[in-house]
C-alpha positions as CSV (number, residue, x, y, z in Angstrom):
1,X,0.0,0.0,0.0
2,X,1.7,3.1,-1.0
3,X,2.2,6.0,1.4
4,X,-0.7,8.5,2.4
5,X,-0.3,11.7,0.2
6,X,-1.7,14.9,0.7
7,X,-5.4,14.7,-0.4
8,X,-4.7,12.0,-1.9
9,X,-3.3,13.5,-5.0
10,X,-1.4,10.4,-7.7
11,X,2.1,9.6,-6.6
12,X,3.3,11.5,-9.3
13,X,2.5,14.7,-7.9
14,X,3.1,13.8,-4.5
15,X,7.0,13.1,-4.3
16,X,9.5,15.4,-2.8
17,X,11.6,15.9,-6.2
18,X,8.8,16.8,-8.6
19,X,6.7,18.3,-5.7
20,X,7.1,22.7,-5.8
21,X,5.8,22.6,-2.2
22,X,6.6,21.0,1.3
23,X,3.4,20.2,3.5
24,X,4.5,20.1,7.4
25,X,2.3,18.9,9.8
26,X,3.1,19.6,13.3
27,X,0.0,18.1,15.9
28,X,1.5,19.8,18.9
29,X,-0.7,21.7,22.0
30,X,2.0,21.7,24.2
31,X,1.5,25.3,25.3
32,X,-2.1,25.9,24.6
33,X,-4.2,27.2,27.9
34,X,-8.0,27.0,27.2
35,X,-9.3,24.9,24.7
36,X,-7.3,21.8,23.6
37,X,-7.1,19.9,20.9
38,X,-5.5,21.5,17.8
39,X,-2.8,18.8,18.2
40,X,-6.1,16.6,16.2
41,X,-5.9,19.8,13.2
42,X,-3.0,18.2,11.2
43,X,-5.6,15.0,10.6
44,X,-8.9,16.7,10.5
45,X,-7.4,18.8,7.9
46,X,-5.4,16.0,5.7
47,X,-9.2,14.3,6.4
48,X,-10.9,17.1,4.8
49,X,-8.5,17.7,2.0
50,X,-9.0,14.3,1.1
51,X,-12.6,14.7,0.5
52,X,-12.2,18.4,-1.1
53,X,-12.7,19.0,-4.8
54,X,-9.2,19.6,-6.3
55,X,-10.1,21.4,-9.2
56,X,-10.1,25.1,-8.0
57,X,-13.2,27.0,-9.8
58,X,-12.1,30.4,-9.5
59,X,-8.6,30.0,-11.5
60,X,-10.0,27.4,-13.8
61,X,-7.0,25.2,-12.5
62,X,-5.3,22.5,-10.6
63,X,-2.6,23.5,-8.6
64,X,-1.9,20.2,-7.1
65,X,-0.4,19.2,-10.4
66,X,2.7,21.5,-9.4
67,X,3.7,18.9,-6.8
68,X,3.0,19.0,-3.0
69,X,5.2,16.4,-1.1
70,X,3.4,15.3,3.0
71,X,6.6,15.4,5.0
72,X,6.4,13.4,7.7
73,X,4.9,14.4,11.1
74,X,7.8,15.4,13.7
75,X,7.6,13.7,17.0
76,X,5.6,16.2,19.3
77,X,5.6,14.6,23.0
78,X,8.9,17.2,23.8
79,X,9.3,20.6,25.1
80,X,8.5,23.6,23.5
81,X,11.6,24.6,22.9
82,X,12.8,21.3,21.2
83,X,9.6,21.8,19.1
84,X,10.5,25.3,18.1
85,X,13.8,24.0,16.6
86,X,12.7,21.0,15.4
87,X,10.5,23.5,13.2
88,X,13.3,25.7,12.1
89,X,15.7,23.2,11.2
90,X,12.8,21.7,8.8
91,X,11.9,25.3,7.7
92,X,15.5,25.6,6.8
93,X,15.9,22.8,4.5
94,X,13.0,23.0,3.0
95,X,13.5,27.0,2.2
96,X,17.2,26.1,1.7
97,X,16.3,23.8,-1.0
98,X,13.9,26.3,-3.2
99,X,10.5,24.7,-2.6
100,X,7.7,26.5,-0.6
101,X,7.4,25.8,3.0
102,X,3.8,24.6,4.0
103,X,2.8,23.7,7.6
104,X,-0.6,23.0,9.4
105,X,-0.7,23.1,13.3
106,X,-1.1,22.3,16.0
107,X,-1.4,25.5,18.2
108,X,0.0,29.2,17.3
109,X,3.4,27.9,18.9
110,X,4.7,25.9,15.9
111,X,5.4,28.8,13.7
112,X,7.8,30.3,16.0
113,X,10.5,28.4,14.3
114,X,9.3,28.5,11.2
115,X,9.0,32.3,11.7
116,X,13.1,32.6,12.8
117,X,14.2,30.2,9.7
118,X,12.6,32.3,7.0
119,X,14.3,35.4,8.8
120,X,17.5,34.3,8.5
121,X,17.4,32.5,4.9
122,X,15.5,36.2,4.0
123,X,17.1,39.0,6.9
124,X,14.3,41.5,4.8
125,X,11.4,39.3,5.4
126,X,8.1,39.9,6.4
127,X,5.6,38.7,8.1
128,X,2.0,39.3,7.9
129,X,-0.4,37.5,10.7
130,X,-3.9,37.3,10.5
131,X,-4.9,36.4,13.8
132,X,-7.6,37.5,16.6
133,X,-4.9,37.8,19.3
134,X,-1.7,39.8,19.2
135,X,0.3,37.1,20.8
136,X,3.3,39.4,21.9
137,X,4.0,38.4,25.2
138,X,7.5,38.3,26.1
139,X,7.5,35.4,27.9
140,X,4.2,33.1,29.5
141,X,3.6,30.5,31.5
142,X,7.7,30.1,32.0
143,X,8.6,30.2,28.4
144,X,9.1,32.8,25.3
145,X,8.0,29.5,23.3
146,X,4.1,29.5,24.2
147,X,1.2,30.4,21.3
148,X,0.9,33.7,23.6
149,X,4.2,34.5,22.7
150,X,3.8,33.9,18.9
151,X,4.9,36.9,17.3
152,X,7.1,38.5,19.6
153,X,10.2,37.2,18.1
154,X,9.2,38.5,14.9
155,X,7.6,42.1,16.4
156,X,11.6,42.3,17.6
157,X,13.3,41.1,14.6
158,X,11.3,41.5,11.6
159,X,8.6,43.8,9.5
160,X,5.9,42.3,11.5
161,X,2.4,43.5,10.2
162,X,-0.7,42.5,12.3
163,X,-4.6,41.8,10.6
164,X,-7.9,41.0,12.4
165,X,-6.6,41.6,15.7
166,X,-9.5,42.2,18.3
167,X,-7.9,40.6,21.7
168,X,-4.7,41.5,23.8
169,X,-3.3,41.5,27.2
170,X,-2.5,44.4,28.8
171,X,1.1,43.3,29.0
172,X,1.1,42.8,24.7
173,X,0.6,46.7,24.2
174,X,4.1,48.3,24.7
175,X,5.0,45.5,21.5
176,X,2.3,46.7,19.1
177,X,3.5,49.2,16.3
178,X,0.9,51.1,15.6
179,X,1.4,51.8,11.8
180,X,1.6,48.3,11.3
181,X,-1.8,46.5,12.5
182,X,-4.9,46.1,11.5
183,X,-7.4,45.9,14.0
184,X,-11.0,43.7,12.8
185,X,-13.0,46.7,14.5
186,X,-11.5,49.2,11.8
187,X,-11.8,47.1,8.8
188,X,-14.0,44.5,9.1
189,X,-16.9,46.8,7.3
190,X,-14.7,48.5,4.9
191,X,-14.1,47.1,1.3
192,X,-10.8,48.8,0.5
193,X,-8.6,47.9,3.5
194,X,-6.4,45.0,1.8
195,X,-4.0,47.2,-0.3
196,X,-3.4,49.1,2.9
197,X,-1.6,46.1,4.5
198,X,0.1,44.8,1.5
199,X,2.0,48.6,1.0
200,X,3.0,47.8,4.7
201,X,5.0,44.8,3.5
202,X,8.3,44.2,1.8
203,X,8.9,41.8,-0.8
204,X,9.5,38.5,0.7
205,X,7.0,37.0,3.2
206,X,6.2,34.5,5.6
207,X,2.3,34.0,6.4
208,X,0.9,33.2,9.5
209,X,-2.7,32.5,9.7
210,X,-4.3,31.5,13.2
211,X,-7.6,30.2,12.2
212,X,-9.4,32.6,15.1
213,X,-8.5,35.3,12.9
214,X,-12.1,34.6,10.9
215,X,-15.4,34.7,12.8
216,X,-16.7,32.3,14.8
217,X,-20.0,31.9,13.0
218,X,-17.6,30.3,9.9
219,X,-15.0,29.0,12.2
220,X,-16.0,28.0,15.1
221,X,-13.4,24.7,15.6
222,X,-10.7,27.1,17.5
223,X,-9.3,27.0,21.1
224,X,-9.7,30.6,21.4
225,X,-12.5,31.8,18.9
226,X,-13.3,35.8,19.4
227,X,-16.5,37.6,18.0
228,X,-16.0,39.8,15.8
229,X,-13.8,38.1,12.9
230,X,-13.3,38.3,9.5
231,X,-14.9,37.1,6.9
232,X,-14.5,34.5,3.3
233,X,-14.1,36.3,0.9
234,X,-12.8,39.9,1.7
235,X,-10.0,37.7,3.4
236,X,-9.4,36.2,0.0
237,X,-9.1,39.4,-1.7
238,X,-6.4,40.1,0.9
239,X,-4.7,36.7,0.1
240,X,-4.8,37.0,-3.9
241,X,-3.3,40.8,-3.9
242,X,-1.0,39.3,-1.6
243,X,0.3,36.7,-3.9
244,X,0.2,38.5,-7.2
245,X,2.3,41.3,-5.6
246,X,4.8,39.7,-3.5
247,X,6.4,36.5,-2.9
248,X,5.3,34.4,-0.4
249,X,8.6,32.0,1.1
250,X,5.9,30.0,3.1
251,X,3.3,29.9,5.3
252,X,1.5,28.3,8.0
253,X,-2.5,27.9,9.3
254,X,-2.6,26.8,12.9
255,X,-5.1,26.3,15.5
256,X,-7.8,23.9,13.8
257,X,-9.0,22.2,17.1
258,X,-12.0,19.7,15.6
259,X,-15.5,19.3,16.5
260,X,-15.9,15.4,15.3
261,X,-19.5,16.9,15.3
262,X,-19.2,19.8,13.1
263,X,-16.7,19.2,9.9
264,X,-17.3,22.6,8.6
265,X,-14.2,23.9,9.9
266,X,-12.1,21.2,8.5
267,X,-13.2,21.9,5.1
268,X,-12.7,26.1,5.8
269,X,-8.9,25.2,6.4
270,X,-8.2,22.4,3.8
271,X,-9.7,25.3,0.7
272,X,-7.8,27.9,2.6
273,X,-4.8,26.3,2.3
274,X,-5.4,24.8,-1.7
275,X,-6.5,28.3,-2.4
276,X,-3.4,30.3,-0.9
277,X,-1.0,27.8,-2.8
278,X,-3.1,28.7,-6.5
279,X,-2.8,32.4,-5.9
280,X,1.0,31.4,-5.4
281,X,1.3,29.5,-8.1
282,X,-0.9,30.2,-11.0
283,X,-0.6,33.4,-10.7
């Protein structure tokens, strides 16, 4: 029996030398506080891509056909900072060797790695985060490694630019640049905001997208969902300007924590992730 591949695509576009892109999945919750469970995303998303129409309507094309390789899952019973650089070693290699780095989470705490690998293969990189919650705690819980912490790293080290945000801690507000985030209550009935962010950005960049970042009422499988999100399609406006104007090194979608009951979300995060990769590549 040959091995699984991602949504099942032939063989032919699922090995590593013909494949374009990398697919990590990292089912880690090592640092996650409230709701568990987005170590089950990684499956309930392979799950849903496997039962997702491949043929992508609005570009008229098929963009597994440019290769997508599964990597193998990393073990995720260790620490969160053995995690981290478990991450960024992968990150690395896969960056290192030309393809586009993929990964579905597990909690907000996996991209931290891939986050410092794309900044030093690209020192000018930026990153743009769509997320409900800041997440730029210096440190919680006893480490700079938890989901809380996210994006502090990269609000430190890179051209970090923030979208959707709606929740902080008081702690989080010294670490917020103000010209540089985007918060849901100022956008979220406007239909011209999406330039706006992209002129914030450099050329290179590294997407982060926790799944709370859209609204509860179309994603409701999150350990943390927040009223107040963003929508479909305004969010894929955002994500095809993004594409056809920069270039996207890789990018991650984190916090899918299932509802056996309710496979809606699932699917949200499986076309999410199919339609960021054809604004990549058939653009």
């Amino acid at each position: 029996m040959s091995e699984r591949t991602y949504a099942g695509i032939d063989d032919e576009f699922a090995q590593y030398e013909n494949s374009k892109v990398v697919l990590y999945p990292v089912p880690y919750d090592g640092t996650s506080t409230w709701g568990k469970g987005a170590n089950h995303g990684p499956e309930a998303f392979l799950t849903a891509s496997e039962n997702m129409e491949i043929y992508d309507v609005e570009s008229d094309t098929e963009v597994h056909k440019h290769g997508i390789f599964l990597e193998k899952a990393p073990d995720c019973s260790f620490s969160p900072e053995l995690m981290v650089q478990t991450v960024k070693e992968k990150t690395l290699e896969v960056l290192n060797s030309g393809k586009i780095f993929t990964m579905i989470g597990g909690e907000h705490s996996v991209s931290i790695g891939a986050i410092m690998a794309a900044a030093k293969k690209y020192p000018e990189i930026s990153i743009l985060q769509l997320d409900a919650h800041s997440d730029l705690r210096p440190e919680y819980l006893g480490t700079t490694f938890n989901h809380a912490c996210a994006l502090h790293w990269a609000s430190k080290n890179t051209n970090l630019v923030q979208v959707g945000i709606r929740s902080m801690d008081v702690v989080e507000k010294p670490y917020v640049n103000k010209e540089k985030v985007f918060y849901a209550a100022d956008i979220a009935c406007r239909n011209d905001w999406q330039q706006e962010v992209i002129d914030k950005l450099g050329d290179k960049v590294y997407l982060t997208i926790d799944l709370d970042y859209f609204d509860p009422s179309i994603m409701p499988s999150t350990g943390t969902p927040e009223p107040g999100g963003l929508t479909w399609y305004s969010t894929l406006t955002l994500l095809k300007k993004l594409a056809t104007q920069k270039n996207i090194v890789g990018f991650d979608i984190v916090e899918l924590a299932p509802n056996p009951n309710s496979p809606a979300s699932d699917f949200l995060a499986a076309k999410l992730y199919y339609k960021i990769l054809t604004y990549i590549l058939e653009k």
